[in-house]
C-alpha positions as CSV (number, residue, x, y, z in Angstrom):
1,X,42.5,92.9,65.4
2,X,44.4,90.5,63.5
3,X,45.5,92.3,60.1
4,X,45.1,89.0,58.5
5,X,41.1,89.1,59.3
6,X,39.2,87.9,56.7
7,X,42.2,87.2,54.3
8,X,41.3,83.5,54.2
9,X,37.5,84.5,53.2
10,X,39.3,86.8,50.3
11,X,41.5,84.5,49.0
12,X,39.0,81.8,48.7
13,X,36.5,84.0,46.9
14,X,38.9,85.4,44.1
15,X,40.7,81.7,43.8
16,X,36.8,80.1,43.4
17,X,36.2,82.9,40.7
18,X,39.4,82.1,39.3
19,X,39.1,78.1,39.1
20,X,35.3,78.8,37.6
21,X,37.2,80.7,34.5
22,X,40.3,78.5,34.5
23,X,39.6,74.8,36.1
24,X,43.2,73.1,35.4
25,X,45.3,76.1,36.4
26,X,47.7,75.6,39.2
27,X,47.1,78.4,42.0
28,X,49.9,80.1,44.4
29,X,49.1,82.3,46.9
30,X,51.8,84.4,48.1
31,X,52.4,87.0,50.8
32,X,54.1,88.2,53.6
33,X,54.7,87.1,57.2
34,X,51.1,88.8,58.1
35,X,49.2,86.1,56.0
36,X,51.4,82.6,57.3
37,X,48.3,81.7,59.8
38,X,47.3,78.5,60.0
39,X,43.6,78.8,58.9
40,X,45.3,80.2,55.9
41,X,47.3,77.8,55.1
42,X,45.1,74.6,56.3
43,X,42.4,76.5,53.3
44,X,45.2,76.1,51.1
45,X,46.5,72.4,51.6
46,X,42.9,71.1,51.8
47,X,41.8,72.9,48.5
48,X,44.9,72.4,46.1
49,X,46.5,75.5,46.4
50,X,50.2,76.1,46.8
51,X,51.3,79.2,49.3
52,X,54.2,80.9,49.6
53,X,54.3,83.5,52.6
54,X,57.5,85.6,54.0
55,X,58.7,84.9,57.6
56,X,59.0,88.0,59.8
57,X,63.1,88.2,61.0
58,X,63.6,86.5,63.8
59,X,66.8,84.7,66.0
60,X,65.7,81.0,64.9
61,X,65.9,82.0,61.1
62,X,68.8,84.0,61.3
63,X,71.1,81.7,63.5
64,X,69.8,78.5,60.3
């Protein structure tokens, strides 16, 4: 099981609450390295929300 399962459902029931209170308000969702999966992300660029997620260490990142 993907620890990430059912973070996208989660994120876009609190961020619908959230827009219902505060319509023009600019929404981030940030997190670590176990939420940068796609479907997250693809939920976020279709519905107007920025992301910010950390990247796990790893030889590409460090040798940049």
């Amino acid at each position: 099981m993907d620890a990430s399962e059912g973070a996208k459902e989660e994120i876009e029931r609190i961020l619908n609450h959230l827009r219902s209170q505060w319509p023009g308000v600019k929404m981030v969702v940030r997190g670590d390295s176990g939420f940068a999966r796609e479907e997250i992300m693809s939920w976020c660029e279709a519905n107007q929300v920025d992301y910010l997620f950390g990247l796990a260490r790893n030889s590409r990142l460090q040798e940049e």
